[in-house]
VMD Tcl script that builds the backbone (N, CA, C; Angstrom):
set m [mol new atoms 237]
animate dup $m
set s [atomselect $m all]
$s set {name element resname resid chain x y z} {
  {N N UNK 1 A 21.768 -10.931 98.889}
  {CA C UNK 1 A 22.460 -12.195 98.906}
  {C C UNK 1 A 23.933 -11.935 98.590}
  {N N UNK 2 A 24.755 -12.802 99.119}
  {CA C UNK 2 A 26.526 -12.766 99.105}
  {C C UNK 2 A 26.499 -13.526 98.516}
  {N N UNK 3 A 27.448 -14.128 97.855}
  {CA C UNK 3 A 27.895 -15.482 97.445}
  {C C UNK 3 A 29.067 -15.079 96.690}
  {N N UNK 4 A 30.220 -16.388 97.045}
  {CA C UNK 4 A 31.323 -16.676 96.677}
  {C C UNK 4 A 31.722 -17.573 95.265}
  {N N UNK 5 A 32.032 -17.385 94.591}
  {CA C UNK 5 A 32.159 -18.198 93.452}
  {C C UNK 5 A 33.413 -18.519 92.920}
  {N N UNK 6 A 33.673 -20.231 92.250}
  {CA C UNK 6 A 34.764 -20.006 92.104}
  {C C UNK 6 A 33.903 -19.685 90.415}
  {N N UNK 7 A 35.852 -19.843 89.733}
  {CA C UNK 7 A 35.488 -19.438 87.851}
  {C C UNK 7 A 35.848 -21.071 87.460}
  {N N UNK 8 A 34.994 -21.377 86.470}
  {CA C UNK 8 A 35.814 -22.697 85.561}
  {C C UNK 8 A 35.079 -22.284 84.342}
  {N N UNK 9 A 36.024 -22.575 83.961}
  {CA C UNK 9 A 35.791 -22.681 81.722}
  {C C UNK 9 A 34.717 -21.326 81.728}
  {N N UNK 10 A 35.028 -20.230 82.444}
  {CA C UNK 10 A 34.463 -18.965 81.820}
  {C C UNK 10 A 33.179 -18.484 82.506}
  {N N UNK 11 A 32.776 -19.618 83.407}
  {CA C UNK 11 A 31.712 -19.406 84.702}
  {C C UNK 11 A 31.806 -19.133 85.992}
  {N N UNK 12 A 31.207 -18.568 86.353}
  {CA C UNK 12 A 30.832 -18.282 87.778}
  {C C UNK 12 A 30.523 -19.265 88.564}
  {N N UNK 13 A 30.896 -20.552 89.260}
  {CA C UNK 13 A 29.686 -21.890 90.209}
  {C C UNK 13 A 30.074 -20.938 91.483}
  {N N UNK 14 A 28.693 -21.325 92.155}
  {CA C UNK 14 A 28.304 -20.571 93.185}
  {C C UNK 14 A 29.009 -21.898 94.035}
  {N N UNK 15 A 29.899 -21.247 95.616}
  {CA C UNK 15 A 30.554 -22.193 96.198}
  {C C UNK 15 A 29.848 -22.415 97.604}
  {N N UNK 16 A 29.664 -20.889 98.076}
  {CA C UNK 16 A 28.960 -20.610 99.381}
  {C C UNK 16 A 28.444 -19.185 98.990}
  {N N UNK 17 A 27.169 -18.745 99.899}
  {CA C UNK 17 A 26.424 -17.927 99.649}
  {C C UNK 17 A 25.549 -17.795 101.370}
  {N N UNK 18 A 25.190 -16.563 101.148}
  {CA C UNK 18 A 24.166 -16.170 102.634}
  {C C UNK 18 A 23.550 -15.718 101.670}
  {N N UNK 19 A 21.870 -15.335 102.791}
  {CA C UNK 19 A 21.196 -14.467 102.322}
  {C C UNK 19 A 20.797 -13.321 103.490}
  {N N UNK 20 A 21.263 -12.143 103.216}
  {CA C UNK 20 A 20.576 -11.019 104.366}
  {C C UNK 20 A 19.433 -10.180 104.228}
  {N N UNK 21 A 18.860 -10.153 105.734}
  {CA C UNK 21 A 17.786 -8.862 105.295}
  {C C UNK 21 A 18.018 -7.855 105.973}
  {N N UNK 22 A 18.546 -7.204 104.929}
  {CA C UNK 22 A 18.599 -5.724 105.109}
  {C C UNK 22 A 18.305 -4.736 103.820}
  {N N UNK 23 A 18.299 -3.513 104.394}
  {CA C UNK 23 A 17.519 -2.839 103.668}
  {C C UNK 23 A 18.893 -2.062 102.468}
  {N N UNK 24 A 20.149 -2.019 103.546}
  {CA C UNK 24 A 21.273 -1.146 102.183}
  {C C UNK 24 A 21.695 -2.228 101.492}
  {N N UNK 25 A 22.982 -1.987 100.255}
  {CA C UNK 25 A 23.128 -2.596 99.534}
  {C C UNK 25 A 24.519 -2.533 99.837}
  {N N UNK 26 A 25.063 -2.186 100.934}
  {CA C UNK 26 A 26.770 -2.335 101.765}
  {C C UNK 26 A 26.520 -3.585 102.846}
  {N N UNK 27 A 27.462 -3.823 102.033}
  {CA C UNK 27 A 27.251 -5.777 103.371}
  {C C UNK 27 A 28.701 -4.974 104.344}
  {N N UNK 28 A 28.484 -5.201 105.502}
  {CA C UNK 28 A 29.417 -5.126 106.941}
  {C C UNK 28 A 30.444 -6.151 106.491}
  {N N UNK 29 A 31.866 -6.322 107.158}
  {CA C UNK 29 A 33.208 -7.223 106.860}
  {C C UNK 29 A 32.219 -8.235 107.790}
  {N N UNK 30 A 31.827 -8.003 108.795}
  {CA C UNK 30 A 31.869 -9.348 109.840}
  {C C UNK 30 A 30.505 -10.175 109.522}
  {N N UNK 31 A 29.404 -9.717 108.060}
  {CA C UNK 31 A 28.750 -10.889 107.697}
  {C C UNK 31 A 29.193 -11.384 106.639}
  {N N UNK 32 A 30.523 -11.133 105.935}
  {CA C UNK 32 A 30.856 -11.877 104.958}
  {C C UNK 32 A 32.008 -12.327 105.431}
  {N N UNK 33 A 32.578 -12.631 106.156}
  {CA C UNK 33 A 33.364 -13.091 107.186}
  {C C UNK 33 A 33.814 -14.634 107.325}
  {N N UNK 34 A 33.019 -14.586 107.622}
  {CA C UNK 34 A 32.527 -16.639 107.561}
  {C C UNK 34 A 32.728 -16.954 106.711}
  {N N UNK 35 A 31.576 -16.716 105.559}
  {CA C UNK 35 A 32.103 -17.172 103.959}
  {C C UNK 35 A 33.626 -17.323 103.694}
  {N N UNK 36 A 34.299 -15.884 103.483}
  {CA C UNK 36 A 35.650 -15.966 103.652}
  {C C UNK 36 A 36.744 -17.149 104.264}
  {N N UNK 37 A 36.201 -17.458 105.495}
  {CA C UNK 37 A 37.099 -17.613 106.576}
  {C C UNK 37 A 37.081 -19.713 105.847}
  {N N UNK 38 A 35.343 -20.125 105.098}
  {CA C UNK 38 A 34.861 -20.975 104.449}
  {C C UNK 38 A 36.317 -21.585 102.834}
  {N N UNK 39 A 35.637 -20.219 102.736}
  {CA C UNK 39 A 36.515 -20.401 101.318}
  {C C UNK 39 A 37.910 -20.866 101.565}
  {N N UNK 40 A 38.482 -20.032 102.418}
  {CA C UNK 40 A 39.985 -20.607 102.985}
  {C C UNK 40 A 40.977 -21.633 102.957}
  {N N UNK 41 A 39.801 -22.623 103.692}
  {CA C UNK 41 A 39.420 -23.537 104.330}
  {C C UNK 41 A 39.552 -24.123 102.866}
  {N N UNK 42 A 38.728 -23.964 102.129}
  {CA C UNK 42 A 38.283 -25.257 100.933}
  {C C UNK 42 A 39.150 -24.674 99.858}
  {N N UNK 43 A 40.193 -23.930 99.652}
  {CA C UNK 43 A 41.423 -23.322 99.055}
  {C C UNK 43 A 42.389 -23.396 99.641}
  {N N UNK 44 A 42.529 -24.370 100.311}
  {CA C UNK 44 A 44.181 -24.198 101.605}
  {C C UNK 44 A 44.906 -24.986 100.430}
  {N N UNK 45 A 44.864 -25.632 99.695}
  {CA C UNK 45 A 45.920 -26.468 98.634}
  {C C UNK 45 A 46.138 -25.478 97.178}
  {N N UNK 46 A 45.301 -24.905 97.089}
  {CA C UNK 46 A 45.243 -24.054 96.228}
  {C C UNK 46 A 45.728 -22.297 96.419}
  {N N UNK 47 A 47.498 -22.402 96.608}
  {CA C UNK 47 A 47.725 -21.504 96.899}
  {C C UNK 47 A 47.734 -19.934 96.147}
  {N N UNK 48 A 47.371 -20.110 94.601}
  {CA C UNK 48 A 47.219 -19.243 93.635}
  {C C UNK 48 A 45.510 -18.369 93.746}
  {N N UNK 49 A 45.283 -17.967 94.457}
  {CA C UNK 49 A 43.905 -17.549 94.868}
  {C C UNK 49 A 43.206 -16.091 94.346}
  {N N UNK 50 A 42.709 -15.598 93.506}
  {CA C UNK 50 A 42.217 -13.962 93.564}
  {C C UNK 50 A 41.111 -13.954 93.901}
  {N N UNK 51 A 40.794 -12.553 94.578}
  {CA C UNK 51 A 39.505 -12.386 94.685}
  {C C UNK 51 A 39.016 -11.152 94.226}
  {N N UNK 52 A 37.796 -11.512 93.794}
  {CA C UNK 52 A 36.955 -10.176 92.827}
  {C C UNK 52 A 35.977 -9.673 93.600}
  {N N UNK 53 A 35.906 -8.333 93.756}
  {CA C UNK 53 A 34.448 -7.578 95.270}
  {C C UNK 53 A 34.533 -6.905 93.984}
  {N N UNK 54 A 32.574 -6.301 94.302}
  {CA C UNK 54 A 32.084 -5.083 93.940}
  {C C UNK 54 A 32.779 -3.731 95.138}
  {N N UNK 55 A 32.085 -2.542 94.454}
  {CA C UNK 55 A 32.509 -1.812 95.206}
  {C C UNK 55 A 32.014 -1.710 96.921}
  {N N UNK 56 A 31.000 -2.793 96.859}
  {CA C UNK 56 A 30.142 -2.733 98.171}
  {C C UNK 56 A 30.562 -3.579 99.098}
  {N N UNK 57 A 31.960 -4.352 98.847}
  {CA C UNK 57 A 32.807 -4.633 99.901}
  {C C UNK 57 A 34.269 -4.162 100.114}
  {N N UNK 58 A 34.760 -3.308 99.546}
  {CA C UNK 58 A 35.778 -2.934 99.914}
  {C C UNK 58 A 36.030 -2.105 101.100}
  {N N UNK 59 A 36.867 -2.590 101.477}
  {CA C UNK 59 A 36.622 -1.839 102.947}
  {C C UNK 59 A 38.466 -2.273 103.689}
  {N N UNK 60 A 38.847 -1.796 104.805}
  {CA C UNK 60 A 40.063 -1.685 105.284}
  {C C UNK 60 A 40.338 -2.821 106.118}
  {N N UNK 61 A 39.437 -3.944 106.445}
  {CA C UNK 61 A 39.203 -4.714 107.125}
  {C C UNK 61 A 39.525 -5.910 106.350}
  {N N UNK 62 A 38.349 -6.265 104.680}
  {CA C UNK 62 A 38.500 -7.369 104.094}
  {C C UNK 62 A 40.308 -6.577 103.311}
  {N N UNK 63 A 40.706 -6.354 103.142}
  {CA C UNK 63 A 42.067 -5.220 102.475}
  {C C UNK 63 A 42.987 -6.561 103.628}
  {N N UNK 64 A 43.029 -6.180 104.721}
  {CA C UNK 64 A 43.869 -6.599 105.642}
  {C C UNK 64 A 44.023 -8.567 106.266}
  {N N UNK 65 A 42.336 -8.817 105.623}
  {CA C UNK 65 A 41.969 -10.169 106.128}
  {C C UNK 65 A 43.221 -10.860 104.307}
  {N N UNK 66 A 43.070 -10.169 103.414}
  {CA C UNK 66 A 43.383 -10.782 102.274}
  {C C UNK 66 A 44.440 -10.841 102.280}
  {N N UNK 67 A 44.964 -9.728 102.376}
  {CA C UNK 67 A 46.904 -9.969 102.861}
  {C C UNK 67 A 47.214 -10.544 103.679}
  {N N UNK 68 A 46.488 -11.095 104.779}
  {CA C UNK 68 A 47.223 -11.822 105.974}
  {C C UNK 68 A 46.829 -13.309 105.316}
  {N N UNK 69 A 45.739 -13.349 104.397}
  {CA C UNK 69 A 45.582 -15.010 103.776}
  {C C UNK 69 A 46.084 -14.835 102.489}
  {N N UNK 70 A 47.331 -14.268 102.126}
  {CA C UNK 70 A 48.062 -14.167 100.710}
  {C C UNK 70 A 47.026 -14.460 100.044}
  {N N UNK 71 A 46.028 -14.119 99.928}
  {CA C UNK 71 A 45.448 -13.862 98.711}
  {C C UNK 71 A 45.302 -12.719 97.196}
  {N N UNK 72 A 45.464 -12.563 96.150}
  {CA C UNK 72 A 45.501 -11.873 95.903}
  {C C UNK 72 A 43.942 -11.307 95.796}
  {N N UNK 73 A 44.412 -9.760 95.120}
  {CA C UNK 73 A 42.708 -8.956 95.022}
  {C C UNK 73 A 42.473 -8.078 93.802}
  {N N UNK 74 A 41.152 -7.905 93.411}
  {CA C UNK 74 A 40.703 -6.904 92.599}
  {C C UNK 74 A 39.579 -6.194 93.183}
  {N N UNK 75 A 39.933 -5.482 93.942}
  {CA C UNK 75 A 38.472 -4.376 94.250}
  {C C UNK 75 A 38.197 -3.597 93.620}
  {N N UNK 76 A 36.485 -3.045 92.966}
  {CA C UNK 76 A 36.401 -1.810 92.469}
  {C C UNK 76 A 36.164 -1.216 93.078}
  {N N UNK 77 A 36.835 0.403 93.268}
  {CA C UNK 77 A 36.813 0.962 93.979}
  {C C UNK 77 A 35.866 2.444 93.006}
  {N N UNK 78 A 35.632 3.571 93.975}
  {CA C UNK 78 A 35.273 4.641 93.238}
  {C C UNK 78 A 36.510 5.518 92.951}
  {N N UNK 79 A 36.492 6.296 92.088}
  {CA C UNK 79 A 37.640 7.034 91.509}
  {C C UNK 79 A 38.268 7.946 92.458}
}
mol reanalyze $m
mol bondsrecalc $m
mol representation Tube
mol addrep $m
């Protein structure tokens, strides 16, 4: 499962979410995509934006989708 969350008063609320079946634990850019493209959308007034990935989405693709939607980022990456 994906899911997007915003933070209030120190929580996580779940905003949008998929669920996939697959067997790895690396989600592809183009099924979390949508979500993204979702969130946007329901943050267009809210121009102060970060976003937090595990290491199992970082990738050169969501890197490039975030800078072109000024968003800022925190990816963990491996060392």
């Amino acid at each position: 499962m994906i899911h997007l969350c915003v933070i209030c008063c120190g929580r996580a609320v779940p905003l949008f979410w998929r669920v996939l079946e697959q067997c790895s634990a690396t989600v592809k850019f183009r099924e979390y995509k949508p979500l993204l493209r979702k969130a946007r959308w329901f943050v267009t007034y809210h121009p102060d934006v970060m976003l937090l990935a595990d290491l199992r989405f970082a990738n050169h693709n969501l890197i490039s989708w975030l800078q072109a939607s000024g968003w800022h980022y925190c990816l963990r990456l491996r060392a």
